[in-house]
PAZAPA-4460 file (N, C-alpha, C; in steps of 0.05 Angstrom, whole numbers, plus 32768, in hexadecimal, padded with zeros to 4 digits):
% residues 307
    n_x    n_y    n_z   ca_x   ca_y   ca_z    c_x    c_y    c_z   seq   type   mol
   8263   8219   833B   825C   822F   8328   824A   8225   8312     1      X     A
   8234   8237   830F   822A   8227   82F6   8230   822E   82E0     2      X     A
   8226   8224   82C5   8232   8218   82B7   821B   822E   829A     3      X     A
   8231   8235   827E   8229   8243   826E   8213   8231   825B     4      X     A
   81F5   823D   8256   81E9   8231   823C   81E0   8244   8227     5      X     A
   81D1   823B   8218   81CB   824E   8202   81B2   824E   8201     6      X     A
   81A6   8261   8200   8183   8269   81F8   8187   8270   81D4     7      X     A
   8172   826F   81CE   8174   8267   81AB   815A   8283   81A9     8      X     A
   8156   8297   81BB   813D   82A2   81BC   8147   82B7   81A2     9      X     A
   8161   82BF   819C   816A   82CE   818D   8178   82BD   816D    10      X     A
   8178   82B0   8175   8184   829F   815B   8169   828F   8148    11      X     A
   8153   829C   814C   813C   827F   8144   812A   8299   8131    12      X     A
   8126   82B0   8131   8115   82BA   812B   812E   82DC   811D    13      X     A
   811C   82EE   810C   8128   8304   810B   8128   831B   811A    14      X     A
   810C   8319   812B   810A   8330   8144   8112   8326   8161    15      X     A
   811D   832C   8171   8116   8334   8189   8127   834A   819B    16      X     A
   811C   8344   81B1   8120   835E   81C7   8141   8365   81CB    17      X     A
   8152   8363   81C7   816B   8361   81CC   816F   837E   81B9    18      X     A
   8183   8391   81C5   8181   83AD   81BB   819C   83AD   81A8    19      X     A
   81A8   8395   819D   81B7   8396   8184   81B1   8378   8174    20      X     A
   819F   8376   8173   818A   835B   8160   8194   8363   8147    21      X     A
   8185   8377   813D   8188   8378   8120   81A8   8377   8113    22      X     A
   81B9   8380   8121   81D8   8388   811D   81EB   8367   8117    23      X     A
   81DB   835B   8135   81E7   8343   813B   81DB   832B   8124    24      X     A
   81C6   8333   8118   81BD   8320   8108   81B8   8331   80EA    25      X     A
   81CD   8331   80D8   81C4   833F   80BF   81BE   8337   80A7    26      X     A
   81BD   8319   80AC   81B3   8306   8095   8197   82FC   80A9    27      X     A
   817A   830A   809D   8163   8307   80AD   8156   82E9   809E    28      X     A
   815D   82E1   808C   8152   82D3   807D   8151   82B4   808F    29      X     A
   813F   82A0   808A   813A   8289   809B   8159   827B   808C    30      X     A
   8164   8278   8076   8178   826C   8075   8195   827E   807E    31      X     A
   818F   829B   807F   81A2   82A9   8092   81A7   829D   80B6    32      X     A
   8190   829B   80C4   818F   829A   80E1   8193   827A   80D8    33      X     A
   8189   8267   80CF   818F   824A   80CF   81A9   8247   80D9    34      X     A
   81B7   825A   80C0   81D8   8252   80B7   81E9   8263   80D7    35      X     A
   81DA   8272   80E5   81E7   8284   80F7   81DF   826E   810F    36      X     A
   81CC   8265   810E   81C2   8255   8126   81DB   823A   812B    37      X     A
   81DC   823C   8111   81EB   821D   8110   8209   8220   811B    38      X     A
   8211   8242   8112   822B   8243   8115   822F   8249   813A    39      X     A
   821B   8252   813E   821E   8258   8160   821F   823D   8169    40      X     A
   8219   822C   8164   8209   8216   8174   8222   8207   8170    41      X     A
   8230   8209   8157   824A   81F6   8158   825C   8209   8168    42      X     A
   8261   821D   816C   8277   8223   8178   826A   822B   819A    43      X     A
   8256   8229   819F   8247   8222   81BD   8253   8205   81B9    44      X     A
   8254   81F2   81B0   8261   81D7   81BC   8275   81D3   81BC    45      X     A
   8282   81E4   81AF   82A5   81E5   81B4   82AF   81FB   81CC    46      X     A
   829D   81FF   81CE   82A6   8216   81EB   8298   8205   820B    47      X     A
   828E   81EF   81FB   8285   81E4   820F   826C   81E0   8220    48      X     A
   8259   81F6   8211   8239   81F9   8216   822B   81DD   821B    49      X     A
   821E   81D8   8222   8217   81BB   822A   81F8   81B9   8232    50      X     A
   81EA   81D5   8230   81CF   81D5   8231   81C9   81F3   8223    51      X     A
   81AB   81E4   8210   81A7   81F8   8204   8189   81F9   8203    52      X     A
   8180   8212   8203   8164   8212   8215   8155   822B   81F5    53      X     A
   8138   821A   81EA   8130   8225   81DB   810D   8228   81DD    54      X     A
   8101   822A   81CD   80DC   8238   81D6   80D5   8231   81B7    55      X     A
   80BC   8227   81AF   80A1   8225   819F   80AA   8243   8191    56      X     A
   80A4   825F   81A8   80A3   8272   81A2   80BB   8288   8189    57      X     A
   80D1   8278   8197   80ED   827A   818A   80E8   8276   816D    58      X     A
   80DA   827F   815F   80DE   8284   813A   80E0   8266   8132    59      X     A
   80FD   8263   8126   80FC   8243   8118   810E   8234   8129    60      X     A
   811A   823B   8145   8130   8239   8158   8131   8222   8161    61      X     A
   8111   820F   815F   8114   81F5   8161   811F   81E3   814F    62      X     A
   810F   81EA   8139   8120   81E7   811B   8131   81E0   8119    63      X     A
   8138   81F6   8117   815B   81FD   8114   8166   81E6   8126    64      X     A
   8163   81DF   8140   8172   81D1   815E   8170   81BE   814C    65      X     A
   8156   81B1   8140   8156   8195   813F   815F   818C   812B    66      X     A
   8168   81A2   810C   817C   8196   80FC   8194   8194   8104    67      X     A
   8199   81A9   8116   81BB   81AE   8121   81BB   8187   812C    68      X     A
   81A5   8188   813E   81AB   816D   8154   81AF   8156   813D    69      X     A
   81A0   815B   8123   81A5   8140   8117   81BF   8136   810C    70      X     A
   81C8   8154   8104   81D8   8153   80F3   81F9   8159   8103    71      X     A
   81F3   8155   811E   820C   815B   812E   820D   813E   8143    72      X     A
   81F9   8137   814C   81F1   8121   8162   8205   8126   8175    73      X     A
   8203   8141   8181   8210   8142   8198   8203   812E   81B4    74      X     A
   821E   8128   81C0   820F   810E   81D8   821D   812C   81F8    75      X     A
   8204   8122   8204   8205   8131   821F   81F9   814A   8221    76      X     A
   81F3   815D   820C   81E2   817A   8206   81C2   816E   8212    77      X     A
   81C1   8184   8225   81A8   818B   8235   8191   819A   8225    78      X     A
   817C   818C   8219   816E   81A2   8201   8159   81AE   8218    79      X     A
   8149   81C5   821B   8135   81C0   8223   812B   81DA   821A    80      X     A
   8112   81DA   821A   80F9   81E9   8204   80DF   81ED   821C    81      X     A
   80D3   81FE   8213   80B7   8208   8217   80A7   8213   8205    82      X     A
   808E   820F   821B   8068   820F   8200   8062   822C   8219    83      X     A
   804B   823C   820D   8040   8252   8213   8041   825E   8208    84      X     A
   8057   826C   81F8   8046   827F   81DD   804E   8271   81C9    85      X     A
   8042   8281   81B3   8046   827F   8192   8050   829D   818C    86      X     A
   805F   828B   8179   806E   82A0   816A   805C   82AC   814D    87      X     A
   804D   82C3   8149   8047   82D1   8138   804F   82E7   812E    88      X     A
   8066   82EC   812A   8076   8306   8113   8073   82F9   8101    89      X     A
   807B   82E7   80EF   807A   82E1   80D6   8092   82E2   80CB    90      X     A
   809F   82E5   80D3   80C1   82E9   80D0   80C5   8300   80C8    91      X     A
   80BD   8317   80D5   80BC   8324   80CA   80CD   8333   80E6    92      X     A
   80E1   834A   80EC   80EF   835B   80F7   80D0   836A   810E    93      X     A
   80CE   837B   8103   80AF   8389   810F   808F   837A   810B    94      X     A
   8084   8376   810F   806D   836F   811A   8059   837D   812C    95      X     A
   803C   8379   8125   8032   8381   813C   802F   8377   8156    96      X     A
   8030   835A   8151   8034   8343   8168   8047   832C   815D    97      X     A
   8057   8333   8175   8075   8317   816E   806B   82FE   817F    98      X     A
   805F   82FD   818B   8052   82DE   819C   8043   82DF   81AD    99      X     A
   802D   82CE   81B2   801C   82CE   81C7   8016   82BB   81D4   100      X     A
   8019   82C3   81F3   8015   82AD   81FC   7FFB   82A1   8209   101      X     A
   7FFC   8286   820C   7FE0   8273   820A   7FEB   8263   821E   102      X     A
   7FE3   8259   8237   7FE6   8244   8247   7FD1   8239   8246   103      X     A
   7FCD   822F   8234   7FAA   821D   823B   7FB2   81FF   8236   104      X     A
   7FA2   81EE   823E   7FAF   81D3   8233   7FAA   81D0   821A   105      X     A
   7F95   81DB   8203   7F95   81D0   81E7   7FB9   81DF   81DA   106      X     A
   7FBC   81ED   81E5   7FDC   81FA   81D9   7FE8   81ED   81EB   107      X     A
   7FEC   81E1   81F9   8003   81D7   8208   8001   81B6   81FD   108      X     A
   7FE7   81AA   81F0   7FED   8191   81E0   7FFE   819E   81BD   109      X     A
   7FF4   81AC   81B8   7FFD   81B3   81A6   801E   81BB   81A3   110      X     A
   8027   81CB   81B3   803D   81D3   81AD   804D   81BE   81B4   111      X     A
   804E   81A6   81CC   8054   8195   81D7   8056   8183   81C0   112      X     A
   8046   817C   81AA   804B   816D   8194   8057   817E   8182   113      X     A
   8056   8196   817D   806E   81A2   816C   808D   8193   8179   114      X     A
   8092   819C   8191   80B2   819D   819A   80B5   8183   8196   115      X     A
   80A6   8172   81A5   80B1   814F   81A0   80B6   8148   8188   116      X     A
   80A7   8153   816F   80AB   814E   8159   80C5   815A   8151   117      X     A
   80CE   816C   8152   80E9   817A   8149   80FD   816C   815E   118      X     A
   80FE   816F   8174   810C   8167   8186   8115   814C   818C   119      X     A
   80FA   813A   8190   8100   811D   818D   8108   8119   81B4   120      X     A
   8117   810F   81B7   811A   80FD   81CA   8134   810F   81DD   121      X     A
   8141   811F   81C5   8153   812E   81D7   8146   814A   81E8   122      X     A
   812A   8154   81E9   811B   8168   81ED   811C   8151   8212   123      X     A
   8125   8157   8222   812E   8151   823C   8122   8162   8260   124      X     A
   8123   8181   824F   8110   818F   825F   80F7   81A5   8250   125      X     A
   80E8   81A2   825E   80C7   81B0   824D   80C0   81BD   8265   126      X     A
   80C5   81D8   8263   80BD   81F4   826C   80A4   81FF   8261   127      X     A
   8089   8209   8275   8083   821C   8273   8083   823D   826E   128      X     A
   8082   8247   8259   8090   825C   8252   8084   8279   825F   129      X     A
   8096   8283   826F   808A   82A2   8277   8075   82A0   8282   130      X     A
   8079   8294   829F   8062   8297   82B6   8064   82B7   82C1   131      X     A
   8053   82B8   82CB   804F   82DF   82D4   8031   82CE   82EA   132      X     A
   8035   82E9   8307   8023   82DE   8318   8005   82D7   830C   133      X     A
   7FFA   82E2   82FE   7FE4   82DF   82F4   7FDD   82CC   82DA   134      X     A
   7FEF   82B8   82D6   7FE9   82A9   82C0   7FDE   8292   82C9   135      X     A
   7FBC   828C   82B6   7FA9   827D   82C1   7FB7   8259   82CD   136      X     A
   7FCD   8258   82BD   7FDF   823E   82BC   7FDC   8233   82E1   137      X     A
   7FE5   8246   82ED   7FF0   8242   8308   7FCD   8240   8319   138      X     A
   7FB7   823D   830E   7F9A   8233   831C   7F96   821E   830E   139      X     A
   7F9C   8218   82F2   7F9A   8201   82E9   7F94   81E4   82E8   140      X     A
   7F8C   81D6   82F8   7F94   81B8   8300   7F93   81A8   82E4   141      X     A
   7F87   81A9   82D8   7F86   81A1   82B6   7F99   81A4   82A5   142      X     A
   7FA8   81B6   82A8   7FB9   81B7   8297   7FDC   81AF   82B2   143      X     A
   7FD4   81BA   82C3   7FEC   81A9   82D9   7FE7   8188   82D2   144      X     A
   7FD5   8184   82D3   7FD4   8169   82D5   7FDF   8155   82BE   145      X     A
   7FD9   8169   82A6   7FE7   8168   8288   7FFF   8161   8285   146      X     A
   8010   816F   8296   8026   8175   8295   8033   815F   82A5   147      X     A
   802C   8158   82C2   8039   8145   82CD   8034   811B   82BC   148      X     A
   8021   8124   82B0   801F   810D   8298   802A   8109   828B   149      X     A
   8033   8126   827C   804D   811E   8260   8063   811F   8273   150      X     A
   806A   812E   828D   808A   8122   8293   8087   8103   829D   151      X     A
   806F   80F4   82A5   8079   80E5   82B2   8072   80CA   8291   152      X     A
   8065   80D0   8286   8069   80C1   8272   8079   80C6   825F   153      X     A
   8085   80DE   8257   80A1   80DF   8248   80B2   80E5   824E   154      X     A
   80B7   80E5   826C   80DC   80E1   8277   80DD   80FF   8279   155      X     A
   80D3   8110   8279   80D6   8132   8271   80E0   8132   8292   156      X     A
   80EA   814A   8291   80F4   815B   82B0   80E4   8176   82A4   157      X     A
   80CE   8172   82B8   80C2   8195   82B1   80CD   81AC   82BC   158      X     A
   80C5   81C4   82A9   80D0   81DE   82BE   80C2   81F2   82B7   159      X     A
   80C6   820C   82BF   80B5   822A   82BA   80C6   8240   82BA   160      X     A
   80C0   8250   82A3   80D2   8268   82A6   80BB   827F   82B3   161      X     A
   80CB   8289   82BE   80B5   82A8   82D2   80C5   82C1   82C1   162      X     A
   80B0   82D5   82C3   80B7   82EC   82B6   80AE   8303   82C5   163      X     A
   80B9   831C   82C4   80A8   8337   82D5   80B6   8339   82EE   164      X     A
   80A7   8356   82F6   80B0   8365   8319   80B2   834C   8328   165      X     A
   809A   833B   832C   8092   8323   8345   80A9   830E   833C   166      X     A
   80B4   830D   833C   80B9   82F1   832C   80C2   82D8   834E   167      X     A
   80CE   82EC   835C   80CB   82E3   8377   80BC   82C8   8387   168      X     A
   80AC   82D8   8387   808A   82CD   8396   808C   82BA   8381   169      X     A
   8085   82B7   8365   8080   82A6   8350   8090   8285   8356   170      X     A
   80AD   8293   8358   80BC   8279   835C   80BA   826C   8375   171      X     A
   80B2   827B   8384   80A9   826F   83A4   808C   8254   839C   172      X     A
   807C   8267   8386   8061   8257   838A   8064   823B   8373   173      X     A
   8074   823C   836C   807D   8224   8357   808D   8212   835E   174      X     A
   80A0   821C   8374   80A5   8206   8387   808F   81F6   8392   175      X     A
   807B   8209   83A5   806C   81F8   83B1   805E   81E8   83A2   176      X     A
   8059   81EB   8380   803D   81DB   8373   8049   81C0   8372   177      X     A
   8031   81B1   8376   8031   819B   8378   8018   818C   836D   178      X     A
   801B   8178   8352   8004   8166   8344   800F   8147   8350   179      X     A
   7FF9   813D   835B   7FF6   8122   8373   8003   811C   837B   180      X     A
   800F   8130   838E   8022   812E   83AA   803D   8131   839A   181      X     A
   8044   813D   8382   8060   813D   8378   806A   815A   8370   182      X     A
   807A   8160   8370   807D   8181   836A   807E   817A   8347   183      X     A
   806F   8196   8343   8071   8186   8325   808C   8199   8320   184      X     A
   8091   81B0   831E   80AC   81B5   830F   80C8   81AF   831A   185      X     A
   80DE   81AD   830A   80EF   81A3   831B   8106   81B5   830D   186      X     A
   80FC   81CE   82F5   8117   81D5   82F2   8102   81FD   82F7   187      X     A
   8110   820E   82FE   8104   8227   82F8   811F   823E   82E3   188      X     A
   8107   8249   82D4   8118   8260   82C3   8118   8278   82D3   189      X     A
   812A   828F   82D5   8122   829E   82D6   8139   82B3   82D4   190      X     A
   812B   82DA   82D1   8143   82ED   82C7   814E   82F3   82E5   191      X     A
   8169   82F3   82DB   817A   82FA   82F3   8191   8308   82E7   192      X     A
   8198   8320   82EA   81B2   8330   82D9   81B6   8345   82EF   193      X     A
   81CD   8354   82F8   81D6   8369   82FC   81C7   8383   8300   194      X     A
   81B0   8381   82F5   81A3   8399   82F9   8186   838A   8308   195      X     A
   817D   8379   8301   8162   836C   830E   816B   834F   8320   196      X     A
   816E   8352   8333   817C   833E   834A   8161   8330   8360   197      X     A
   8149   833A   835D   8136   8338   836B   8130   831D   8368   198      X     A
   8135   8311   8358   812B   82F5   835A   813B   82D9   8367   199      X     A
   8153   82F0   8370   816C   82D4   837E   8166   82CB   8392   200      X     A
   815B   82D7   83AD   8150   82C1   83BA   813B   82AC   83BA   201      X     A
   8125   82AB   83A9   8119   8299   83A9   8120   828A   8396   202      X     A
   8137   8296   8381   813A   8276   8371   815B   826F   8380   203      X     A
   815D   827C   8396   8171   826A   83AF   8160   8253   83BA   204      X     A
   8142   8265   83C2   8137   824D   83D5   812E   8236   83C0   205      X     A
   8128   823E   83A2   8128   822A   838D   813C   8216   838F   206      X     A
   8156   821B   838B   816A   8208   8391   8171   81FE   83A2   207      X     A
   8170   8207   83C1   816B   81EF   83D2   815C   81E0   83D7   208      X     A
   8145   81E5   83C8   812F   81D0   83C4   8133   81BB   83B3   209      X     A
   8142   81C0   83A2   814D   81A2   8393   8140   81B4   8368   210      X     A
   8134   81C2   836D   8130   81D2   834E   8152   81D0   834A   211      X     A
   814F   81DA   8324   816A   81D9   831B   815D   81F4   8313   212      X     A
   8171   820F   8311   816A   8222   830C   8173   8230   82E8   213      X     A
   816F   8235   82E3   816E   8248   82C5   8174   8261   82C5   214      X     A
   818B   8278   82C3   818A   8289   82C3   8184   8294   82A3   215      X     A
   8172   82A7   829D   816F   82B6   8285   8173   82D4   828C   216      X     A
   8178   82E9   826D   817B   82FE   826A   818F   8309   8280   217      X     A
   81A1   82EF   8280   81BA   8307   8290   81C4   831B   8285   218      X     A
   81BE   8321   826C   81CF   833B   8261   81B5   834A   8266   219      X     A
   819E   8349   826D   818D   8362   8269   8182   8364   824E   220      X     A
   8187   8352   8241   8178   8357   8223   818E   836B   8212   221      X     A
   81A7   836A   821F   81BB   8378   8211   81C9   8395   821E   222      X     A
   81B6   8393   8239   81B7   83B1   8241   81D2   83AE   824E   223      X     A
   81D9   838D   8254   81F7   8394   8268   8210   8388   8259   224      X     A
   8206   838E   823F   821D   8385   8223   8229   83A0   821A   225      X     A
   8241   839F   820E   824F   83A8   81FB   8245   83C9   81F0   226      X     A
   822D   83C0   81F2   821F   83DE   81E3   8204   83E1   81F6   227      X     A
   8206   83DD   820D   81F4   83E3   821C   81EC   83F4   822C   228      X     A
   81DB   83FB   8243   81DF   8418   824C   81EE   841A   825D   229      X     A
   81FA   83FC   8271   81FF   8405   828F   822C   8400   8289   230      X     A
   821A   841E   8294   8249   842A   828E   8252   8424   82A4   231      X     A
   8247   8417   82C4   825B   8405   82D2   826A   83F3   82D2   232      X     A
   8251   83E2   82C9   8264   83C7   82B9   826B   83CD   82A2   233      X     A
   826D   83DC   828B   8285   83DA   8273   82A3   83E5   8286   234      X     A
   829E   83FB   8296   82B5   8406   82A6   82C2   83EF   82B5   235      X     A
   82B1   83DF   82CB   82C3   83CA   82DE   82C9   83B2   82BF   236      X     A
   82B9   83AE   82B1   82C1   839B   829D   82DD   839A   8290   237      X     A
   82E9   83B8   8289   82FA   83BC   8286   8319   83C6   8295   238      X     A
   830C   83C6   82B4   831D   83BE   82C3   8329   83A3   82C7   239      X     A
   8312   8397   82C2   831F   837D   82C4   8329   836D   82B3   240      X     A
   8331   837E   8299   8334   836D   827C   8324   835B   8272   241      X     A
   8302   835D   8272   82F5   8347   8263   82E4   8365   825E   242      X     A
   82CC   8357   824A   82B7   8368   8240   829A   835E   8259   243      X     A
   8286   8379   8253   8277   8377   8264   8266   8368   8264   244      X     A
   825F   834E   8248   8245   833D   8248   8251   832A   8258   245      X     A
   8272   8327   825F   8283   8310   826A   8280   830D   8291   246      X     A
   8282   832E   828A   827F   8336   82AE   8263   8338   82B2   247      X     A
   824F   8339   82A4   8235   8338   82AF   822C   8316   82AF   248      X     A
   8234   8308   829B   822A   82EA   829F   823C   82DC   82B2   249      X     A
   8257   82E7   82BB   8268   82D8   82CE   8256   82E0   82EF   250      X     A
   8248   82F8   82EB   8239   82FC   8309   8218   82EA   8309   251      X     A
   8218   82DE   82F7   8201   82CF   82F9   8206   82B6   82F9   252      X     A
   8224   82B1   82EF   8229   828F   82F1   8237   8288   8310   253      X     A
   823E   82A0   831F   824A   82A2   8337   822C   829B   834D   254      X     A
   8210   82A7   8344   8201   82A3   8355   8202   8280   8365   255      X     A
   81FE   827C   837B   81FF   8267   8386   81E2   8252   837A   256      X     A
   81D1   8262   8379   81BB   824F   8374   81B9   824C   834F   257      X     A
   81BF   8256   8342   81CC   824D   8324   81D3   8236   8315   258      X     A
   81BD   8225   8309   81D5   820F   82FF   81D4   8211   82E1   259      X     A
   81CD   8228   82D2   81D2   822C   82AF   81C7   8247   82B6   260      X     A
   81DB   825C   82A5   81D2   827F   829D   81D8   8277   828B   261      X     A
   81BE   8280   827B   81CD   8280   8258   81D1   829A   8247   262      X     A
   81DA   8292   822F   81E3   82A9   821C   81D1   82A3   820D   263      X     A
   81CA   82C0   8207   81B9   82C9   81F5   81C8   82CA   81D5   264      X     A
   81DD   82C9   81D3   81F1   82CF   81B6   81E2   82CD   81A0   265      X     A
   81E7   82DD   8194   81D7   82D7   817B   81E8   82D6   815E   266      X     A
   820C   82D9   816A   8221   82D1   8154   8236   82C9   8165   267      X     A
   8240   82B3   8155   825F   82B1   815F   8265   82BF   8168   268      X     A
   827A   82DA   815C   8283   82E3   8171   827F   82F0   8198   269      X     A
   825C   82F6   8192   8254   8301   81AF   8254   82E0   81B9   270      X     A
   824F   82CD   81B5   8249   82B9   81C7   826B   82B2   81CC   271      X     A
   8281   82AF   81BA   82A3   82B0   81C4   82A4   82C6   81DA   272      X     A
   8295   82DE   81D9   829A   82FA   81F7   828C   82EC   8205   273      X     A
   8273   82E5   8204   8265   82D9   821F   8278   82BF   8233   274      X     A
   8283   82B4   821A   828C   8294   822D   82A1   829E   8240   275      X     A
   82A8   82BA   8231   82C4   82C2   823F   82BC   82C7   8260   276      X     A
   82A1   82C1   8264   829D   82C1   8284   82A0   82A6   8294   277      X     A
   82A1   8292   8289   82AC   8281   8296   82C8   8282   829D   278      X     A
   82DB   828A   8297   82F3   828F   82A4   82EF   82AF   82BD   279      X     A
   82DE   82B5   82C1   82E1   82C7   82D1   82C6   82BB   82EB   280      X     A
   82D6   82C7   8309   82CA   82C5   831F   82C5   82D7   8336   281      X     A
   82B1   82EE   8325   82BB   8305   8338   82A4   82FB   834F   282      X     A
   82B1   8309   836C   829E   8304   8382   828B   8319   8380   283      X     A
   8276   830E   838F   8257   831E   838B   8261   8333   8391   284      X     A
   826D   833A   83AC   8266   835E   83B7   8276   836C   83A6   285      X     A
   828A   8361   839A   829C   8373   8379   828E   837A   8367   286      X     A
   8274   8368   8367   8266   837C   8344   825A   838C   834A   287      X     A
   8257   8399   8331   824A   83B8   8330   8232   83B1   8335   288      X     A
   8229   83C7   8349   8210   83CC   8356   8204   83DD   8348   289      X     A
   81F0   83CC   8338   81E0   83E4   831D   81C9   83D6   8325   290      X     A
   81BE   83D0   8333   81A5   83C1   8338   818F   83D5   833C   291      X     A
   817A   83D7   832A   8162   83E1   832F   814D   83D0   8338   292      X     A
   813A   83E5   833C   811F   83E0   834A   8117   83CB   8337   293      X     A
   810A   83AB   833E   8101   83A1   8328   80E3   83A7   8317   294      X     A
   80DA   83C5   8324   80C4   83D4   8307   80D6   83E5   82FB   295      X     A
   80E0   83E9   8308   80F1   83F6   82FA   8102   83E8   82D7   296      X     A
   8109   83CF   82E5   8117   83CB   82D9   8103   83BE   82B8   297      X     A
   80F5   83B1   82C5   80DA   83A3   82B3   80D3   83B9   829E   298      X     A
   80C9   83CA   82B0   80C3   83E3   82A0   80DD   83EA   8282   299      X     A
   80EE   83E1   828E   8106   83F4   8271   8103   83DB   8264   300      X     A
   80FE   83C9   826F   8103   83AA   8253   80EA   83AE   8248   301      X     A
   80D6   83B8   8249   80BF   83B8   823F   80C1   83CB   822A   302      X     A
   80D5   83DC   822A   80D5   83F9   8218   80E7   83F1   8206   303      X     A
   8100   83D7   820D   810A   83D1   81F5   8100   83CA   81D8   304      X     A
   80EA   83BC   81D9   80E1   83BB   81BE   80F0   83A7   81B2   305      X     A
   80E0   8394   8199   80ED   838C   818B   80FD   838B   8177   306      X     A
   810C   8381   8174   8121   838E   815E   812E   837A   8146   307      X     A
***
């Protein structure tokens, strides 16, 4: 079974996509989220979290990791981060633009010396952030080639998160890349939840290929939480005595090819409901079958908006 981590995409900044952000975070201030970041992160290691996966893009989320890491020196925590966008809100809730992304190599030296600098030596895996079929990255040889340089001269294990309808095909074609005869990535991200399932066989054939896989947005960005839209799983959730962010991240840690789904939490208490999915093992053909079309589904995350 794999095993629970934490994404910091909600704990680092005051906006994002998650459709109870603002609720979950009501001290917006950089020493509000610091002090909230810190408090998840200690009680993510007492629940046993053991990898925690953060982004450039993430607000001050690196920040934040790398005073927590100083000032905690946890031994055995899996850090790993990604370059591709920048974060431009300003800390600010609404914005006209919350981040953009850049795969070029002058931003990928750049942000690459941001993380090492905050991070240091515990930054372990370095993700490309939000591949989509058409991102110039994947014709690249210049900046592939970039990349297989810094892992092989700083110990890095590279990886890529995929985003969108395709994400399929994507993970198929990142298996096959290869910079001088070596695959360059060796870990892949990607969304996999209860309602968007399209991407489980190829990050199956990811995992028997020897990739370590990353599940993100198992809740849907909140849609398969507590206050979300889909009333099958709050209903089977409460058949089964747990809440529904527990029964939606227990069907993603059940996937076979899975080795970290993370939580999105953005307080104590929702990240204490999320862990509550490691004690549960429902079998695949038991969960609720809410699975849409994946334009479908893209389509409604697109209308969430930031918040």
């Amino acid at each position: 079974m794999a095993a629970l981590g934490l994404g910091l995409a909600a704990l680092g900044r005051p906006g994002y996509m998650t459709l109870t952000h603002a609720d979950d975070v009501p001290d917006a201030s950089v020493a509000g989220m610091r002090d909230g970041c810190f408090a998840v992160l200690d009680e993510a290691w007492r629940l046993g979290v053991r990898h925690v996966d953060a982004a450039r893009s993430y607000g001050l989320a690196e920040a934040f990791l790398s005073e927590w890491l100083a000032s905690r020196a946890p031994r055995g925590l899996v850090v790993s981060s990604k370059w591709g966008y920048r974060y431009t809100a300003g800390w600010q809730r609404q914005a006209d633009v919350h981040e953009v992304k850049d795969h070029s190599r002058a931003h990928l030296e750049a942000q690459w010396r941001q993380s090492r600098a905050l991070l240091g030596p515990a930054l372990s895996v370095y993700q490309v952030h939000s591949l989509t079929p058409d991102s110039p990255l994947l014709g690249d040889a210049d900046v592939q080639a970039r990349l297989g340089e810094l892992r092989d001269r700083e110990g890095l294990a590279l990886g890529a998160s995929v985003s969108g309808p395709r994400q399929g095909p994507l993970v198929d074609r990142l298996v096959a890349l290869e910079v001088n005869g070596r695959r360059l990535f060796d870990w892949v991200q990607a969304t996999w939840n209860l309602l968007e399932r399209s991407a489980g066989p190829a990050l199956g054939r990811a995992h028997d290929a020897g990739l370590r896989v990353i599940v993100k947005e198992a809740l849907a960005n909140g849609r398969l939480g507590p206050r979300g839209d889909v009333d099958a799983v709050k209903t089977d959730a409460a058949r089964r005595g747990t809440t529904p962010d527990a029964l939606a991240l227990a069907g993603a840690l059940a996937q076979p090819f899975a080795d970290v789904v993370l939580s999105g939490a953005a307080s104590v208490p929702q990240l204490r409901s999320n862990a509550l999915s490691t004690g549960l093992a429902p079998e695949a053909d038991l969960l609720p079958d809410v699975v849409e079309a994946p334009e479908a589904y893209w389509s409604a995350r697109a209308r969430l908006g930031w918040r």
